[in-house]
DSSP file (Angstrom, degrees, kcal/mol; ACC not computed):
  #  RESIDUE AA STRUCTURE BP1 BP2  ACC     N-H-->O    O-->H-N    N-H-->O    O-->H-N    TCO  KAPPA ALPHA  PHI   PSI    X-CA   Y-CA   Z-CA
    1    1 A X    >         0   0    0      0, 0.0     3,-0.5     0, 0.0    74,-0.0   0.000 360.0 360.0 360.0 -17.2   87.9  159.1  -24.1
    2    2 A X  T 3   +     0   0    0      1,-0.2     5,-0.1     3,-0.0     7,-0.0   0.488 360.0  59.7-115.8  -3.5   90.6  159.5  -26.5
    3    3 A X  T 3  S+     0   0    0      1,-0.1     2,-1.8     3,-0.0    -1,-0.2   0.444  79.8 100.6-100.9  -4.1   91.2  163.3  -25.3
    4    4 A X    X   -     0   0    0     -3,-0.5     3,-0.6     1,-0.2     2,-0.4  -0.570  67.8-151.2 -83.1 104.5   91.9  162.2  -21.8
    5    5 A X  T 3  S+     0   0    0     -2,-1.8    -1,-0.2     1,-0.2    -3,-0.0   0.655  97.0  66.3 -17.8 -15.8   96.2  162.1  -21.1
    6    6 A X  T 3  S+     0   0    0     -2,-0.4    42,-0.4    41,-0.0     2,-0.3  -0.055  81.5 101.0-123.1  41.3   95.4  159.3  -18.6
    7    7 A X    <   -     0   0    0     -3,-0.6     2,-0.4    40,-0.1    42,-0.2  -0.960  57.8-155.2-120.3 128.3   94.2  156.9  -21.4
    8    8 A X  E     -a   49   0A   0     40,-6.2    42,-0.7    -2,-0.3     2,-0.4  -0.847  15.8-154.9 -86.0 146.3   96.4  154.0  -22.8
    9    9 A X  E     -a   50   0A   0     -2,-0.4    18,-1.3    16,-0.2     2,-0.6  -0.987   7.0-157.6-103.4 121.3   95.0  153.6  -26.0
   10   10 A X  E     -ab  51  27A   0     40,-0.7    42,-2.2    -2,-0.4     2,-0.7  -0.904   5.8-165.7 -95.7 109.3   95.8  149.5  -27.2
   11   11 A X  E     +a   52   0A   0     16,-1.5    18,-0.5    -2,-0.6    42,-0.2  -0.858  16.0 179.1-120.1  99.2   95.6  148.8  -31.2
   12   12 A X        +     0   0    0     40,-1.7    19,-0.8    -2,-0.7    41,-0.1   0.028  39.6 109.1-121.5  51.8   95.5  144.9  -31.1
   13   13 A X  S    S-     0   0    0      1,-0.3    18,-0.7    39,-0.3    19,-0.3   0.348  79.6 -69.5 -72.5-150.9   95.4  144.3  -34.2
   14   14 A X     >  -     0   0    0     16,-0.2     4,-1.8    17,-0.1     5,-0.4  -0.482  45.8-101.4 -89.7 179.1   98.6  142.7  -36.2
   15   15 A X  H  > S+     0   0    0      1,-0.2     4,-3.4     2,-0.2     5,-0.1   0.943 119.5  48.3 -63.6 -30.3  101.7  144.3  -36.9
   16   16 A X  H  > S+     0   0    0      2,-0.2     4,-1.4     1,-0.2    -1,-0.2   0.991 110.2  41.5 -50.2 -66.0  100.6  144.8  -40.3
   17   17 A X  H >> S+     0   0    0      2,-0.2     4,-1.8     1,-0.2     3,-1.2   0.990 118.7  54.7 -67.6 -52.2   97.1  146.3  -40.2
   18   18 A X  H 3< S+     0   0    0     -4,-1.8    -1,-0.2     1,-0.3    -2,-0.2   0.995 112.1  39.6 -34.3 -65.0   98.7  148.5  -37.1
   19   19 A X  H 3< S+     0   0    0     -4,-3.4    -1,-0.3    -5,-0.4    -2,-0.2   0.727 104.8  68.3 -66.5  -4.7  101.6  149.8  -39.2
   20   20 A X  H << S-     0   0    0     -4,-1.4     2,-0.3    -3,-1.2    -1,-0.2   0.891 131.0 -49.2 -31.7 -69.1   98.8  150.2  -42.2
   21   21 A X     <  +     0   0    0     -4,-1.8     2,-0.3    -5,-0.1    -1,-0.3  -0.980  67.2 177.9 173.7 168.6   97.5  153.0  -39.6
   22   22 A X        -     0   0    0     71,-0.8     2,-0.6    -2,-0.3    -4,-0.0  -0.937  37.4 -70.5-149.7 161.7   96.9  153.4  -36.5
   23   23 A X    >   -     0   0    0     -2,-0.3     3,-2.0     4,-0.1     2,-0.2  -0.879  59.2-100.2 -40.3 118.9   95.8  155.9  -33.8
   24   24 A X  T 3  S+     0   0    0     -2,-0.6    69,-0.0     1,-0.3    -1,-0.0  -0.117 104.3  10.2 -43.2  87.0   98.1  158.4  -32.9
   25   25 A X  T 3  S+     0   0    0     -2,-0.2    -1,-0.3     1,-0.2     2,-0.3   0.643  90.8 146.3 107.8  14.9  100.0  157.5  -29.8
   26   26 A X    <   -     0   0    0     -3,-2.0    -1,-0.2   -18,-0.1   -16,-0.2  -0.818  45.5-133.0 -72.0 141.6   98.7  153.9  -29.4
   27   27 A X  B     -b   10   0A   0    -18,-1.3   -16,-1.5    -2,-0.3     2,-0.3  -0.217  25.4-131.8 -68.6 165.8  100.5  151.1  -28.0
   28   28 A X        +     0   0    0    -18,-0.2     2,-0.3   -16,-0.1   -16,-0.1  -0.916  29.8 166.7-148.4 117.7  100.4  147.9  -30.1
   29   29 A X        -     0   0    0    -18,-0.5     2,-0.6    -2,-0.3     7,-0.0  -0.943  32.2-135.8 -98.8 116.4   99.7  144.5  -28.8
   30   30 A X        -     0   0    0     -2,-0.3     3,-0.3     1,-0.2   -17,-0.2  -0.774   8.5-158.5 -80.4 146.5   98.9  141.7  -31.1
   31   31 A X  S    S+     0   0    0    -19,-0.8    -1,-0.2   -18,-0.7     6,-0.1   0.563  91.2  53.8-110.8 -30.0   96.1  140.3  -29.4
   32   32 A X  S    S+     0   0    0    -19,-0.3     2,-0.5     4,-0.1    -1,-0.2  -0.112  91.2 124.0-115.9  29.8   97.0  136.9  -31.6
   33   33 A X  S >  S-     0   0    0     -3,-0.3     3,-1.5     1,-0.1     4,-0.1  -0.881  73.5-127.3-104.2 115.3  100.5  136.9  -30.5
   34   34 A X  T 3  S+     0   0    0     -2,-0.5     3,-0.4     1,-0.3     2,-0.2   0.451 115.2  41.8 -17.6 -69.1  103.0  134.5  -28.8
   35   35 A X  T 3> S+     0   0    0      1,-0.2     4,-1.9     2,-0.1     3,-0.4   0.112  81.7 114.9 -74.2   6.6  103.8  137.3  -26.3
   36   36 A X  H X>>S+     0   0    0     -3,-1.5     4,-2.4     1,-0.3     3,-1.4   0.988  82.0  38.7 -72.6 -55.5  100.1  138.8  -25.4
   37   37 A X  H 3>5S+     0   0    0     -3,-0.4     4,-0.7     1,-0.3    -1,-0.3   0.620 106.9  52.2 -79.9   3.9   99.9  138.0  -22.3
   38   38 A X  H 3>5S+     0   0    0     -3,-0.4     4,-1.4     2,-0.2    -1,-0.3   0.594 114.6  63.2 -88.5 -41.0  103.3  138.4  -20.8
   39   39 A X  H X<5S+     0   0    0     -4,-1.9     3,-0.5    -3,-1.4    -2,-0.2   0.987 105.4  40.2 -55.2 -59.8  102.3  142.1  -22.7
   40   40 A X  H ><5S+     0   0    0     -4,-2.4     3,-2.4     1,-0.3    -1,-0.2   0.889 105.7  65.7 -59.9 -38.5   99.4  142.7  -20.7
   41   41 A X  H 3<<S+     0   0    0     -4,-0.7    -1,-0.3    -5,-0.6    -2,-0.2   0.887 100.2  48.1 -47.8 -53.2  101.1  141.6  -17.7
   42   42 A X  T << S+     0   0    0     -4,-1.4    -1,-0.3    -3,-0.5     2,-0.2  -0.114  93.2  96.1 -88.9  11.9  103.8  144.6  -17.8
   43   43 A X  S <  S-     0   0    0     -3,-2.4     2,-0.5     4,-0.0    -3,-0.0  -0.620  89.3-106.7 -79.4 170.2  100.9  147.2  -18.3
   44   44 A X    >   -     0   0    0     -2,-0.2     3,-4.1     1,-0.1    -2,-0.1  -0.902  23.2-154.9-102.2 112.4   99.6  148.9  -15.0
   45   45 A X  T 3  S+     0   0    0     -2,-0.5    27,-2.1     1,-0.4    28,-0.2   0.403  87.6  67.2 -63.8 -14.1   96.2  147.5  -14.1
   46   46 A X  T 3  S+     0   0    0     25,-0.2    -1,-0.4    26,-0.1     2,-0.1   0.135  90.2  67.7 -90.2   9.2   95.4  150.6  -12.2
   47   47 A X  S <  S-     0   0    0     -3,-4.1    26,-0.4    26,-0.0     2,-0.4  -0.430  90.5 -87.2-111.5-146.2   95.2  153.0  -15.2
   48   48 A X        -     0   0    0    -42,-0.4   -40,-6.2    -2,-0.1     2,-0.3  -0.954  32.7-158.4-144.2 148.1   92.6  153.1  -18.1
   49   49 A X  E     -a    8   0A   0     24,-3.2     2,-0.3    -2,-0.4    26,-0.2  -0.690   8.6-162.3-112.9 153.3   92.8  151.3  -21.0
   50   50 A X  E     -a    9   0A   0    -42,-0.7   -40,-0.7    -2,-0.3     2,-0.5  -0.757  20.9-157.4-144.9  94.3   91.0  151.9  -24.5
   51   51 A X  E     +ac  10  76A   0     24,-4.2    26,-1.5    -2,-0.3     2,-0.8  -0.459  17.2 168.2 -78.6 116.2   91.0  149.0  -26.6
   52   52 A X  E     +ac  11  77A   0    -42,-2.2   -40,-1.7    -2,-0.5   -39,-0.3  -0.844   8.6 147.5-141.7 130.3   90.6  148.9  -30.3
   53   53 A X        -     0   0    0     -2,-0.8    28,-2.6    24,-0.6    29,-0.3  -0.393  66.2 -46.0-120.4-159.3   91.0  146.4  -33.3
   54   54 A X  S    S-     0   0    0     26,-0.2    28,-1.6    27,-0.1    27,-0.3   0.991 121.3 -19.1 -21.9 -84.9   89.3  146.0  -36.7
   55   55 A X  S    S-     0   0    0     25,-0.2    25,-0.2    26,-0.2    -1,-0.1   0.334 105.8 -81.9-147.4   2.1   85.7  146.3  -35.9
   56   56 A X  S  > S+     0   0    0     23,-0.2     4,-0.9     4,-0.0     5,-0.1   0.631  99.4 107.5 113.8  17.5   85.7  145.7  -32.6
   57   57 A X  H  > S+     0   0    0      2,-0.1     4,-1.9     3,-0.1     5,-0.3   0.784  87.8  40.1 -85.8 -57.6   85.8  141.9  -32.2
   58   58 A X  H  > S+     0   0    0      2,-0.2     4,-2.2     3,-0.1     5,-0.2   0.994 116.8  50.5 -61.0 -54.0   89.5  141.4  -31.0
   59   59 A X  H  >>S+     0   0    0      2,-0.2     4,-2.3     1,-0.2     5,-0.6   0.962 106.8  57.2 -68.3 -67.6   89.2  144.6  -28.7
   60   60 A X  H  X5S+     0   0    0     -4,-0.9     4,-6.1     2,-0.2    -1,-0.2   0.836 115.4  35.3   4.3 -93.6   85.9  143.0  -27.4
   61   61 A X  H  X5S+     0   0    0     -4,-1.9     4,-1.5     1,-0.2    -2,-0.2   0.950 114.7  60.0 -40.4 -67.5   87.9  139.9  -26.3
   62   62 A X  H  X5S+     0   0    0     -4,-2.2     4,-3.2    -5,-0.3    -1,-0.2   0.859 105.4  45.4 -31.9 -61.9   91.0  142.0  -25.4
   63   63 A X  H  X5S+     0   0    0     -4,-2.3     4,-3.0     1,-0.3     5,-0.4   0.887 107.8  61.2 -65.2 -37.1   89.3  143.9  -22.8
   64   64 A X  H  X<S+     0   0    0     -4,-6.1     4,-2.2    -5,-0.6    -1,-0.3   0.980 102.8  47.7 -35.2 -63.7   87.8  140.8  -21.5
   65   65 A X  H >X S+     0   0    0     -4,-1.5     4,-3.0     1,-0.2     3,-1.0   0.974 109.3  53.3 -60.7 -46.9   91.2  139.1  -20.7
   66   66 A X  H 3X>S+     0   0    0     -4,-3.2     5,-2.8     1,-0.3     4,-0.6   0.959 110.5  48.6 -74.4 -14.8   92.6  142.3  -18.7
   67   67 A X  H ><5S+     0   0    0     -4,-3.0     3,-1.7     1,-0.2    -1,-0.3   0.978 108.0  54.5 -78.4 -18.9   89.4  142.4  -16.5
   68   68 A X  H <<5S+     0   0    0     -4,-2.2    -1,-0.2    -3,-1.0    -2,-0.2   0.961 110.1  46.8 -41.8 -51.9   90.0  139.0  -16.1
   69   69 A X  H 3<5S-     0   0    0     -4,-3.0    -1,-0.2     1,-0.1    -2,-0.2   0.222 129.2 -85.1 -84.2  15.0   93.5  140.0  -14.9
   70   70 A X  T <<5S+     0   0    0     -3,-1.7     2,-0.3    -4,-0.6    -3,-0.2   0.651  72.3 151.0 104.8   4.3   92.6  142.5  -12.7
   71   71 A X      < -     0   0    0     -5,-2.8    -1,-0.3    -6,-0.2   -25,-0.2  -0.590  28.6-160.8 -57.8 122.7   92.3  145.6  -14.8
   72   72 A X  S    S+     0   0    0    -27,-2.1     2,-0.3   -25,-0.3    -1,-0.1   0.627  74.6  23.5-120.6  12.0   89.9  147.8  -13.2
   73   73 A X        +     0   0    0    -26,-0.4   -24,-3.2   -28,-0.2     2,-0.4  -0.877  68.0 155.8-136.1 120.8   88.7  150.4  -16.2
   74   74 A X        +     0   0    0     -2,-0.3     2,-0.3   -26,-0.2   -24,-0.2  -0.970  14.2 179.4-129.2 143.9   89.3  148.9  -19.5
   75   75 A X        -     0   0    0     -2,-0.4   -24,-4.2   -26,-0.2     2,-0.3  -0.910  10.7-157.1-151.1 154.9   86.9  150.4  -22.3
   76   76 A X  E     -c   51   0A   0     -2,-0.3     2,-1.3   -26,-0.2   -24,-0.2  -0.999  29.5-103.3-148.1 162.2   87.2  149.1  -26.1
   77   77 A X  E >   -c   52   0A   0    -26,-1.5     3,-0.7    -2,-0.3   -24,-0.6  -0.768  34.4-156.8 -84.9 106.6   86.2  150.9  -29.3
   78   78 A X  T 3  S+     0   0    0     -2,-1.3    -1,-0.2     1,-0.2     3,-0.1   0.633  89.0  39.7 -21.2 -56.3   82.9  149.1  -30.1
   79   79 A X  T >> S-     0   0    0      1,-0.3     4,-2.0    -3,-0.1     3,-0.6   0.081 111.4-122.8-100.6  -0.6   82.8  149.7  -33.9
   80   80 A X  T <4  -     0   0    0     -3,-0.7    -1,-0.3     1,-0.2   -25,-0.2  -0.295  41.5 -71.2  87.7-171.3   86.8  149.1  -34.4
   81   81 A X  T 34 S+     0   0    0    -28,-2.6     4,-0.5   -27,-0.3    -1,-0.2   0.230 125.2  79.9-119.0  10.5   88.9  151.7  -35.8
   82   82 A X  T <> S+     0   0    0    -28,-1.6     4,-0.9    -3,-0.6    -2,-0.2   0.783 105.2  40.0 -75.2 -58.9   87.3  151.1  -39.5
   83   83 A X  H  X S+     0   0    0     -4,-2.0     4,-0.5     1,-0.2    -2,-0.1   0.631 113.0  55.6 -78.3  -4.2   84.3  153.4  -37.9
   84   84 A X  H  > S+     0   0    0     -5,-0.2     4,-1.0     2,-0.1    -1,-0.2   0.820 113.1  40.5 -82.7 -39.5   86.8  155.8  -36.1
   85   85 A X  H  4 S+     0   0    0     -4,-0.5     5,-0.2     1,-0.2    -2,-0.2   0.733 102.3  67.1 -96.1   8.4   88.6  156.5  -39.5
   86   86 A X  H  < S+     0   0    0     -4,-0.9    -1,-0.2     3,-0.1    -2,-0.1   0.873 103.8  49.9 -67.4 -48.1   85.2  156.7  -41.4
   87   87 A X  H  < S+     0   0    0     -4,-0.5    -2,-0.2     2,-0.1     3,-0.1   0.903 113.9  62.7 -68.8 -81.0   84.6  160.1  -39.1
   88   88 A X  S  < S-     0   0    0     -4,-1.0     2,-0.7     1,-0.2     5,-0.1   0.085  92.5 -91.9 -65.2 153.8   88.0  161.5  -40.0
   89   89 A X    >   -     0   0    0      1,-0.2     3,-1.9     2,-0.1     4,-0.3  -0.111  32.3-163.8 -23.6  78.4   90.7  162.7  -41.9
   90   90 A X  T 3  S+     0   0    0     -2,-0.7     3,-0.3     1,-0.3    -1,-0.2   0.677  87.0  78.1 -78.3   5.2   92.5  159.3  -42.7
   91   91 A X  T 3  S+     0   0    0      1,-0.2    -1,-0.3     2,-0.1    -2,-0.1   0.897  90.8  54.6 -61.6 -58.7   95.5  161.7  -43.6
   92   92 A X    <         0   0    0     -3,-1.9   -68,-0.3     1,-0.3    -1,-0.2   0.346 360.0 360.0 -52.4   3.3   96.1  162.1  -39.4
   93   93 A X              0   0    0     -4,-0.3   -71,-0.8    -3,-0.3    -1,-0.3   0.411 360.0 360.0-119.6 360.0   96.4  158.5  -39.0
């Protein structure tokens, strides 16, 4: 998922744990923030989304609301980005 160009990837953590580390070329929405939805709102609901927090409880929720809102492929990293950087180099991040 993460090798296709026509994936937003969403890191909706906080600002903190984002700027901590991140995936490379993901957008960052706090999921617990004044502003999330007015955030979501100004994405395009026709492209595809790959949502990812912690451990996969916020992305969970996250991906909820945008199919709520009309999203029509929304995917979220199950196991968070704690089991993404367990496979990798945490030096790239």
């Amino acid at each position: 998922m993460l090798e296709r160009n026509n994936t937003t990837v969403l890191d909706v953590r906080s600002y903190a744990e984002y700027k901590s580390f991140h995936i490379p070329g993901a957008k960052h929405i706090d999921l617990l923030g004044q502003s999330v939805l007015d955030e979501f709102d100004r994405l395009d609901p026709d492209k595809r989304y790959l949502v990812y927090c912690a451990v996969g409880v916020r992305s969970k929720s996250a991906a909820k609301i945008l199919e709520q809102m009309g999203f029509n492929e929304v995917y979220h990293l199950s196991d968070g980005i704690l089991n993404y950087v367990g496979d990798k180099d945490d030096t790239a991040l």
